[in-house]
RODO-2510 file (C-alpha; in nm, 4 decimals, decimal comma):
residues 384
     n   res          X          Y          Z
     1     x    -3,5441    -0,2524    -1,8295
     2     x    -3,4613     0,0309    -2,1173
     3     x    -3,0994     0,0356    -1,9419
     4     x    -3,0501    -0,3089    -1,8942
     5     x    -3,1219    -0,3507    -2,2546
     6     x    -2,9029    -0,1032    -2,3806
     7     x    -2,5668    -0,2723    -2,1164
     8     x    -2,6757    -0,6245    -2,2968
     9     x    -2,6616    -0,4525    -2,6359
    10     x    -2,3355    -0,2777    -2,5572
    11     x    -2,1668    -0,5680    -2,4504
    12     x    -2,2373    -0,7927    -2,7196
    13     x    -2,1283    -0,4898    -2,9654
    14     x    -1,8118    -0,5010    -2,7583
    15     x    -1,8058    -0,9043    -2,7714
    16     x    -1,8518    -0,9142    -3,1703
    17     x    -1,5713    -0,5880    -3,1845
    18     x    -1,3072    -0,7871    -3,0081
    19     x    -1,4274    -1,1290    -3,2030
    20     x    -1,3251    -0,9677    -3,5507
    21     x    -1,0125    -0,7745    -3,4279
    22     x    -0,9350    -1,1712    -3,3064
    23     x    -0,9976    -1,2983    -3,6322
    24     x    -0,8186    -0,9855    -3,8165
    25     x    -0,4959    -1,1147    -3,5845
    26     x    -0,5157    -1,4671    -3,7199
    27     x    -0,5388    -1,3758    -4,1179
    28     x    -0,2272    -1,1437    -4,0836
    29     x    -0,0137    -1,1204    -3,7657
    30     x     0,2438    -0,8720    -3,7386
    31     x     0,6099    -0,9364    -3,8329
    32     x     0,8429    -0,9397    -3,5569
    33     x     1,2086    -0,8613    -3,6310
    34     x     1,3186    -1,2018    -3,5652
    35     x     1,0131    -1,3130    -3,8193
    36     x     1,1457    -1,0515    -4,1062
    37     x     1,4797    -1,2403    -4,0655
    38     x     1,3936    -1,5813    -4,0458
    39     x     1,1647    -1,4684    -4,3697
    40     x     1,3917    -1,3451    -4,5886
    41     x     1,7048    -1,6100    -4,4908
    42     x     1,4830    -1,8295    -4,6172
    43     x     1,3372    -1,6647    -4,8996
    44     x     1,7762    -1,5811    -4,9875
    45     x     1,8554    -1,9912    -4,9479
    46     x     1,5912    -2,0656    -5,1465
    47     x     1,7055    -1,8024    -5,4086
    48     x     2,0805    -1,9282    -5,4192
    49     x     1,9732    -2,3603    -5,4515
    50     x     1,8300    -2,3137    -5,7865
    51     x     2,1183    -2,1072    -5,9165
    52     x     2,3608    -2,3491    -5,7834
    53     x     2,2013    -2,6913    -5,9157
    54     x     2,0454    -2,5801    -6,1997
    55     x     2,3843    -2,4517    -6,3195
    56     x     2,6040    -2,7505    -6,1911
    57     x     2,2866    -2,9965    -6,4090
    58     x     2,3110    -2,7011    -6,7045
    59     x     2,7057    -2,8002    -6,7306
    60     x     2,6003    -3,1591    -6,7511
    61     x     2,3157    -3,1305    -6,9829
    62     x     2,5761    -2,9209    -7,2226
    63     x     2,8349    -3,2318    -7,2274
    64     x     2,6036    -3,4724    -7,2762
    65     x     2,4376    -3,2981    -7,5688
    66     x     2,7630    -3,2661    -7,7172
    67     x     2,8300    -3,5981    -7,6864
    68     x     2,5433    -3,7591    -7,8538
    69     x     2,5616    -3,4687    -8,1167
    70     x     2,2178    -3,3079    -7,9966
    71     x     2,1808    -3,0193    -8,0813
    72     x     2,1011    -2,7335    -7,8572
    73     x     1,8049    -2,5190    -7,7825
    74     x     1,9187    -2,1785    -7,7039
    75     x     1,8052    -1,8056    -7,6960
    76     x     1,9368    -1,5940    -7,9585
    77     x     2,0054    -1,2460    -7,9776
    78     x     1,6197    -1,1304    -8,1065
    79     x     1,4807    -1,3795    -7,8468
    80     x     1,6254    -1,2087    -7,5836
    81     x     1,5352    -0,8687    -7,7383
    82     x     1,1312    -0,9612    -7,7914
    83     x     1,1279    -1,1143    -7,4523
    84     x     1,1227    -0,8244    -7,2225
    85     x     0,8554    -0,6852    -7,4901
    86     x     0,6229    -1,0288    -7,4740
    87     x     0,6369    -1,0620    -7,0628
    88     x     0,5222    -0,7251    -7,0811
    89     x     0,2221    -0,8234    -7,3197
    90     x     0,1784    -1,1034    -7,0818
    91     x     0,1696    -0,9203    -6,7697
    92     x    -0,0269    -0,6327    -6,8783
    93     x    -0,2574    -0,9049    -6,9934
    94     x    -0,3006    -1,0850    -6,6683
    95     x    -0,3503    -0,7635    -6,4663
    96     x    -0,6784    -0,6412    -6,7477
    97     x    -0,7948    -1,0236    -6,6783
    98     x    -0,7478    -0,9727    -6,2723
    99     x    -0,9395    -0,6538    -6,3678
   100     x    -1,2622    -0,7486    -6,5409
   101     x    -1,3055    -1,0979    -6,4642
   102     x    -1,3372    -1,2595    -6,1211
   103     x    -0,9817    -1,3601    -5,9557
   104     x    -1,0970    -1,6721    -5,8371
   105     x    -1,2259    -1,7935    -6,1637
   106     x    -0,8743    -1,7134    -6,3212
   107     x    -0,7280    -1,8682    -6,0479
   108     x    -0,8846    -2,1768    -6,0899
   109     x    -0,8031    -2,2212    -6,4635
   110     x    -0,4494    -2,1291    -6,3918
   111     x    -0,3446    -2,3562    -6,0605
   112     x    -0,4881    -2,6367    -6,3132
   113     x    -0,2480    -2,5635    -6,5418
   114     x     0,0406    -2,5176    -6,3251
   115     x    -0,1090    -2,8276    -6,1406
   116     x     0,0628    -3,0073    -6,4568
   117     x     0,3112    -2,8156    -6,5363
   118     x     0,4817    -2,8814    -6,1216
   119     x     0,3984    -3,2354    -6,1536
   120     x     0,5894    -3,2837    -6,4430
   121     x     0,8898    -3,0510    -6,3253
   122     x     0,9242    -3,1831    -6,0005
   123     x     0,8960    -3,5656    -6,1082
   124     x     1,2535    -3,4034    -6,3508
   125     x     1,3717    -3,2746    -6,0473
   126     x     1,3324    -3,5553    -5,7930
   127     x     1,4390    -3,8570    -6,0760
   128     x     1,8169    -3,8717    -6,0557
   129     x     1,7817    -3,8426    -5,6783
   130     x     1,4993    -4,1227    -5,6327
   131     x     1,7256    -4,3422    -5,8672
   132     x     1,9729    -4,3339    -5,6211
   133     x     1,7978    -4,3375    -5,3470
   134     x     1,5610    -4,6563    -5,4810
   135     x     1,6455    -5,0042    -5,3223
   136     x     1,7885    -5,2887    -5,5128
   137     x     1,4974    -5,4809    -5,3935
   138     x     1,2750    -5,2584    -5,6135
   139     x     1,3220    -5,3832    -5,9925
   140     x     1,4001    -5,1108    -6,2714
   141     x     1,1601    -5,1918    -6,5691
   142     x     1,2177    -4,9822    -6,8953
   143     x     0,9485    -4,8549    -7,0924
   144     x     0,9140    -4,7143    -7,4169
   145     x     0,6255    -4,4932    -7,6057
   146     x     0,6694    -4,4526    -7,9512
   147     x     0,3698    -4,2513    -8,1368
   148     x     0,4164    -4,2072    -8,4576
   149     x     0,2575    -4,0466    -8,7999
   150     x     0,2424    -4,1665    -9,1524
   151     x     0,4690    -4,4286    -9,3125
   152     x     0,8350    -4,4684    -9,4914
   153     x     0,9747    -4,1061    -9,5898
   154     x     0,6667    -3,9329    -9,4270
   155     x     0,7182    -4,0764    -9,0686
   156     x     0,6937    -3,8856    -8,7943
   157     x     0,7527    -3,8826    -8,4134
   158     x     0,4316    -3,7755    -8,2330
   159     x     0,5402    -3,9325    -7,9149
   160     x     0,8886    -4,0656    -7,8897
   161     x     0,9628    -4,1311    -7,4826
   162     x     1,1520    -4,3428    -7,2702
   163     x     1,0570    -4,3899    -6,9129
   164     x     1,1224    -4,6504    -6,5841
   165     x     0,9465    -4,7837    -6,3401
   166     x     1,1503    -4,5299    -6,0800
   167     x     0,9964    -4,2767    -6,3291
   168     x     0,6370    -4,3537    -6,2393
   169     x     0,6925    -4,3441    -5,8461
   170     x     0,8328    -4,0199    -5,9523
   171     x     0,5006    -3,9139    -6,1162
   172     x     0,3041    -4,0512    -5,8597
   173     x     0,4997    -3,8714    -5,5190
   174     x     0,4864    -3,5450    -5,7324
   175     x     0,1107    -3,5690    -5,8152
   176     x     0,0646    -3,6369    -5,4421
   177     x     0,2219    -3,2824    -5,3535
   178     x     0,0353    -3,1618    -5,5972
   179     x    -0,3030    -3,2741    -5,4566
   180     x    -0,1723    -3,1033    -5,1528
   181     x    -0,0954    -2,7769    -5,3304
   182     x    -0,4526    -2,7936    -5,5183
   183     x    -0,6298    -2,8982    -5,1858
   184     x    -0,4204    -2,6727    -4,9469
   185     x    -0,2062    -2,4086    -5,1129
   186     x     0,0253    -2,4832    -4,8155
   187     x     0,3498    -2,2496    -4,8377
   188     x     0,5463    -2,5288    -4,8650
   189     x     0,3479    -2,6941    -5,1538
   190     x     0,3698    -2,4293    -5,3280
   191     x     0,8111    -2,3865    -5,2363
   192     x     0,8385    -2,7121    -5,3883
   193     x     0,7021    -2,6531    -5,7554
   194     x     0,7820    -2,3019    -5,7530
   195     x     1,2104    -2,4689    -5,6718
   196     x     1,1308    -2,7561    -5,9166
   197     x     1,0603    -2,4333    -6,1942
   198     x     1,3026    -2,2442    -6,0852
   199     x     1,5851    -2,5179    -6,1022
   200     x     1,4527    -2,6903    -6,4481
   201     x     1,4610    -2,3390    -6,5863
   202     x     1,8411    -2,2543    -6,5304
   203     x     1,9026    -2,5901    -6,6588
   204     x     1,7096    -2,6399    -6,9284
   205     x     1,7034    -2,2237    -7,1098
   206     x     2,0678    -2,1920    -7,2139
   207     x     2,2128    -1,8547    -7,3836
   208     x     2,4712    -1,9208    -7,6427
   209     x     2,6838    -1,6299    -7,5485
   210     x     2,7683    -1,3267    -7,2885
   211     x     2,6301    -1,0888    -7,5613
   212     x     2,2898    -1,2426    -7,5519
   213     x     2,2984    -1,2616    -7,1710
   214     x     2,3589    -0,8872    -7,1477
   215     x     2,0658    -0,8121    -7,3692
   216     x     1,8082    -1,0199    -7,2037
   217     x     1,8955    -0,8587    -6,8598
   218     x     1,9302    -0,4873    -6,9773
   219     x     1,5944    -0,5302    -7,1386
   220     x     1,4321    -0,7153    -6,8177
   221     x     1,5726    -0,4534    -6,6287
   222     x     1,4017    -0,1634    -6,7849
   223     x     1,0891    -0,4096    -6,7686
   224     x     1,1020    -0,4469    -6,3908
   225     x     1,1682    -0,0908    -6,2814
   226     x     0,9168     0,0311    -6,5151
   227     x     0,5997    -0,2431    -6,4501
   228     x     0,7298    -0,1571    -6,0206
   229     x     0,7991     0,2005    -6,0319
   230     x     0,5828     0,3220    -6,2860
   231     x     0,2537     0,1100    -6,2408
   232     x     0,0711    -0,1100    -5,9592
   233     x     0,0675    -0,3929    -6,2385
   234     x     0,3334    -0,5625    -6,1058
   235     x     0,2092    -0,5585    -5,7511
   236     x    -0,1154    -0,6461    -5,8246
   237     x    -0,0660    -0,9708    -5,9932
   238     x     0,1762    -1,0980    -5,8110
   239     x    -0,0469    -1,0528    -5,4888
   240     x    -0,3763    -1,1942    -5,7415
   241     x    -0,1768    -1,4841    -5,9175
   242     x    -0,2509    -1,8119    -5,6978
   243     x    -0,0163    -2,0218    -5,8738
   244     x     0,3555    -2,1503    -5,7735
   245     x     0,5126    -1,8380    -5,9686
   246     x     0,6944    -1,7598    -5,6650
   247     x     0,8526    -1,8625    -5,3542
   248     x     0,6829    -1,7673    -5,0114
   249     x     0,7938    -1,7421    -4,6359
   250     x     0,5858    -1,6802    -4,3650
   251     x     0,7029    -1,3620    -4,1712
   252     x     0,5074    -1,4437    -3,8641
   253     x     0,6679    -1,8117    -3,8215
   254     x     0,8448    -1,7934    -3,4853
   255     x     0,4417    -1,7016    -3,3482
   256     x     0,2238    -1,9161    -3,5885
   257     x     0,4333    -2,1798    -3,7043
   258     x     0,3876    -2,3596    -4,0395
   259     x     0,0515    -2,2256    -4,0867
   260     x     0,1970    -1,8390    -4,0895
   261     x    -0,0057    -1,6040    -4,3513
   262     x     0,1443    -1,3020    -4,3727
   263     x     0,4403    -1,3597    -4,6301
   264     x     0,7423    -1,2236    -4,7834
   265     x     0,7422    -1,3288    -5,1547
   266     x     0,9992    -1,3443    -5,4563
   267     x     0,9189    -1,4100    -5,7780
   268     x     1,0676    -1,6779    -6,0072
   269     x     1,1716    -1,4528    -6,2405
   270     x     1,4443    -1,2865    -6,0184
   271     x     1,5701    -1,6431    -5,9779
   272     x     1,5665    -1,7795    -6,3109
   273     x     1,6661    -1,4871    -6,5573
   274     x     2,0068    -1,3668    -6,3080
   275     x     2,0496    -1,7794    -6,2987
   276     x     2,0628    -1,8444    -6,6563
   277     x     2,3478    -1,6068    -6,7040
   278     x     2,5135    -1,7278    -6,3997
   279     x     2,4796    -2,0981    -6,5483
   280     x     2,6247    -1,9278    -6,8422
   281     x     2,9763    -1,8378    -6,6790
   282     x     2,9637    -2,1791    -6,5369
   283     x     2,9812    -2,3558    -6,8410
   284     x     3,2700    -2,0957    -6,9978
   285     x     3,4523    -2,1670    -6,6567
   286     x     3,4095    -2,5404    -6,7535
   287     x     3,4977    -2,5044    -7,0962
   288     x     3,8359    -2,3176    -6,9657
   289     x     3,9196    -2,5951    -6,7778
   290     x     4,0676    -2,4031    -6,5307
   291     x     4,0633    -2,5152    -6,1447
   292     x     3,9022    -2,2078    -5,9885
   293     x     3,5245    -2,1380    -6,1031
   294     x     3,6132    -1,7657    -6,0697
   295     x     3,3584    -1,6141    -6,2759
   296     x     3,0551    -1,8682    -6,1512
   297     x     3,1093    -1,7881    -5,7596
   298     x     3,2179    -1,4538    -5,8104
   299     x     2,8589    -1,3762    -5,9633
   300     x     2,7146    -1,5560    -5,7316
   301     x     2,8714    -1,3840    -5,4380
   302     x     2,7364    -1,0468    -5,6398
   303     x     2,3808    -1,1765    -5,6902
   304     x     2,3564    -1,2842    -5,3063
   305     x     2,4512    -0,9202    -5,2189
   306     x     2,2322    -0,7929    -5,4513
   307     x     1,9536    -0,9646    -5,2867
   308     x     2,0500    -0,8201    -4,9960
   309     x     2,0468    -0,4878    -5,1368
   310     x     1,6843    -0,5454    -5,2920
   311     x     1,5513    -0,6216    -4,9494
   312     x     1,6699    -0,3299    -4,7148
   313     x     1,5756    -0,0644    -4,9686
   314     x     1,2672    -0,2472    -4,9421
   315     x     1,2714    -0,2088    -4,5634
   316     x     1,3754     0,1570    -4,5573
   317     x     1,1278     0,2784    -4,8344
   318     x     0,8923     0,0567    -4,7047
   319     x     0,7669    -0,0173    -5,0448
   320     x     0,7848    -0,3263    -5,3115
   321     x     1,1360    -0,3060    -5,4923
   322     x     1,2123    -0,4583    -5,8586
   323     x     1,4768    -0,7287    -5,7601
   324     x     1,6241    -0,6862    -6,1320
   325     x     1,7321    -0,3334    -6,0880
   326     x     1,9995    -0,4647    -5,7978
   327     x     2,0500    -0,8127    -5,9283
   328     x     2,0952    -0,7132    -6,3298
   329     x     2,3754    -0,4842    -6,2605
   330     x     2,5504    -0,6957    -6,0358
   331     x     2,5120    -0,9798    -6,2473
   332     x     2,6393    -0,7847    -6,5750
   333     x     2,9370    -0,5883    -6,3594
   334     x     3,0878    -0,8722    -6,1585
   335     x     3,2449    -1,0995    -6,4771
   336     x     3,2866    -0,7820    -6,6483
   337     x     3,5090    -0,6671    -6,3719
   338     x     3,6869    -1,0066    -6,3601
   339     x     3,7488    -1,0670    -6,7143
   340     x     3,8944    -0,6949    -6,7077
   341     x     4,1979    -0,7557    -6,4225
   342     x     4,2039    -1,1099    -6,5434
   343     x     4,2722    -0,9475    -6,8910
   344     x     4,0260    -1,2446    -7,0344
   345     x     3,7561    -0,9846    -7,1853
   346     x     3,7675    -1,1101    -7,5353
   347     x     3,7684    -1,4216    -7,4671
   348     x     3,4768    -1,3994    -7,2490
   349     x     3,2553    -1,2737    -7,5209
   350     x     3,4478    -1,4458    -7,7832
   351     x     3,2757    -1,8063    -7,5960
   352     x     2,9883    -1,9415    -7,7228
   353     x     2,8440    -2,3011    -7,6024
   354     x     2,7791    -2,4295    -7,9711
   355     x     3,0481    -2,2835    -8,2170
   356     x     3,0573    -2,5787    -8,3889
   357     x     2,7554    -2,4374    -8,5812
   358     x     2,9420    -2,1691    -8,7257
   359     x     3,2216    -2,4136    -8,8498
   360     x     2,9555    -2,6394    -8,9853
   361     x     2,7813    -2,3031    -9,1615
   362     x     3,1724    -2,2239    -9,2870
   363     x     3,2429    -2,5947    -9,4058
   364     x     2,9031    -2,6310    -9,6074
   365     x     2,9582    -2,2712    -9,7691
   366     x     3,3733    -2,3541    -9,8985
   367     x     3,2118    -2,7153   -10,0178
   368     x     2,9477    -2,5378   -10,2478
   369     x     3,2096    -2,2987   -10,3158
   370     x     3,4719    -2,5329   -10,4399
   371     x     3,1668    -2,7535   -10,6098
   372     x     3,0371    -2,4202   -10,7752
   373     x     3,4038    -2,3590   -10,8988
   374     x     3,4450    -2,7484   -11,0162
   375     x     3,1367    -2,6818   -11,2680
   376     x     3,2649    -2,3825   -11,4102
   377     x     3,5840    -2,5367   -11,4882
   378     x     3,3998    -2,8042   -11,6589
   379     x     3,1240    -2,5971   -11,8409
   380     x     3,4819    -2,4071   -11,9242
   381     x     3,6562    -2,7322   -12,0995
   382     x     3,2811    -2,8225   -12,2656
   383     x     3,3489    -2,4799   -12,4754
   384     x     3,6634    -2,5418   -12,5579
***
């Protein structure tokens, strides 16, 4: 009976062994070679849209605030010096949270907030291609909210926005995905608001000049390396932070299909930051008016390799690299190189998108000049 016992007991040890080594398989399957490439081809794609539209809707955004004399938002020189020093506060900050508090709690606060935040960036994103896409059938109401504070010379706009109809079916199909993404936190959810960041961002953050550009990368490329190389920091919130900070592609697709776990990730910052410089030399291509957009696909061409680069040093030193120390120099060298043998280098860093601001600056100072000189010749003749 003893031994019978003991073969019973044995067995079911056996049963419950190969149970969790089952259920070990199914969180995380192995990457197969033709997984790792179907991964990161994806992950690359995915990289290079944002880049491309954001830049081609940054050029557009640029006329049209010219046009209706807007004026600009744009980083300046001391922005982009503080802002390697401020995502550093920020991540540092994140990891000590990760650290002491629970991760899901955090979590929970912070895929609220990015809840709205996608919502409201993908509705941007998907509105000029739902307009044209909408039926004739479908009528185009305008709306207007107008908010505002005190009266006469003391009014101000609290809320001053213009909407359609098209606008609201807009809200309403991106606050579906995002009931998905809250409900799910499908992969694919969580591709489509981390694109709808990525592609708002090169749009909407303009640098004024090359200078500015090549500050804000040198500085985020010291960040990177150092936050990669020199801590776990990095690491460890990007694999903590459950929020659409970063696009995602299952490694083990060709065995588990759309509901793959074990991912290869890249972070929205590698996109955005190279792609605001890259919008950059798409707008002084633009404002050359030449045919060729030499400088925009010739960086392009260098950040795609650079990619590249970034993910089989990855593969050989099987350990997580910082994107930005491939993608920063490539990024700086390429129009560099070009505006060298094109013999265009100072007027590459002579462009700015707003000069006007320095004429206006110029204007307003010979004005009070010439007004300043008008009084002393009168306050001259009063003496006399």
């Amino acid at each position: 009976m003893a031994d019978k016992a003991a073969e019973v007991v044995t067995e079911a040890l056996k049963d419950v062994e190969n149970a969790t080594k089952e259920t070990i398989t199914n969180e995380k399957v192995p990457a197969t070679p033709e997984g790792v490439v179907v991964a990161y081809s994806g992950l690359i794609v995915m990289a290079m849209l944002p880049i491309i539209f954001g830049s081609i809707r940054s050029v557009k955004l640029h006329i049209l605030k010219k046009e209706t004399g807007e004026k600009a938002e744009s980083m300046t020189k001391k922005d982009a010096m503080y802002f390697p020093i401020i995502a550093s506060a920020a991540l540092f900050g994140l990891y000590m949270f990760f650290k002491i508090f629970s991760k899901d709690h955090i979590n929970l606060l912070l895929t609220g907030y990015f809840f709205c935040l996608g919502v409201i960036a993908l509705a941007h994103l998907l509105s000029p291609i739902l307009n044209s896409l909408m039926p004739t059938s479908v009528p185009k109401i305008s709306f207007h909210m107008h908010f505002t504070k005190g009266e006469g010379k003391h009014e101000e706009d609290i809320i001053n926005y213009k909407f359609t109809t098209y606008d609201i079916i807009c809200l309403a199909i991106s606050s579906l995905i995002g009931v998905w993404y809250l409900y799910k936190k499908h992969w694919i959810a969580n591709n489509m608001f981390g694109l709808a960041f990525a592609v708002n961002g090169v749009e909407l953050l303009h640098l004024n000049n090359i200078v500015t550009g090549c500050i804000l990368l040198s500085g985020l490329f010291i960040y990177d390396i150092f936050w990669v190389f020199g801590t776990n920091v990095m690491v460890t919130v990007a694999k903590s932070f459950e929020a659409p900070i970063k696009l995602v592609f299952p490694q083990d697709l060709p065995t588990n299909g759309l509901s793959g776990t074990n991912f290869a990730m890249l972070g929205l910052g590698d996109i955005v930051i190279p792609g605001i410089f890259i919008a950059l030399l798409l707008r002084f291509d633009h404002s050359s008016k030449r045919k060729t957009r030499i400088y925009f696909y010739s960086t392009l061409t260098a950040y795609f390799l650079g990619l590249l680069a970034t993910i089989f040093v990855m593969h050989v030193f099987k350990h997580a690299q910082p994107a930005l120390l491939y993608l920063v120099p490539a990024c700086i060298g390429t129009p560099l190189l070009v505006a060298l043998v094109r013999g265009e280098l100072k007027t590459l860093f002579a462009y700015e998108d707003h000069p006007e601001e320095k004429i206006e600056k110029k204007d307003s100072k010979e004005s009070s000049g010439s007004a300043s000189g008008t009084n002393k010749k009168k306050e001259s003749v009063k003496a006399k």
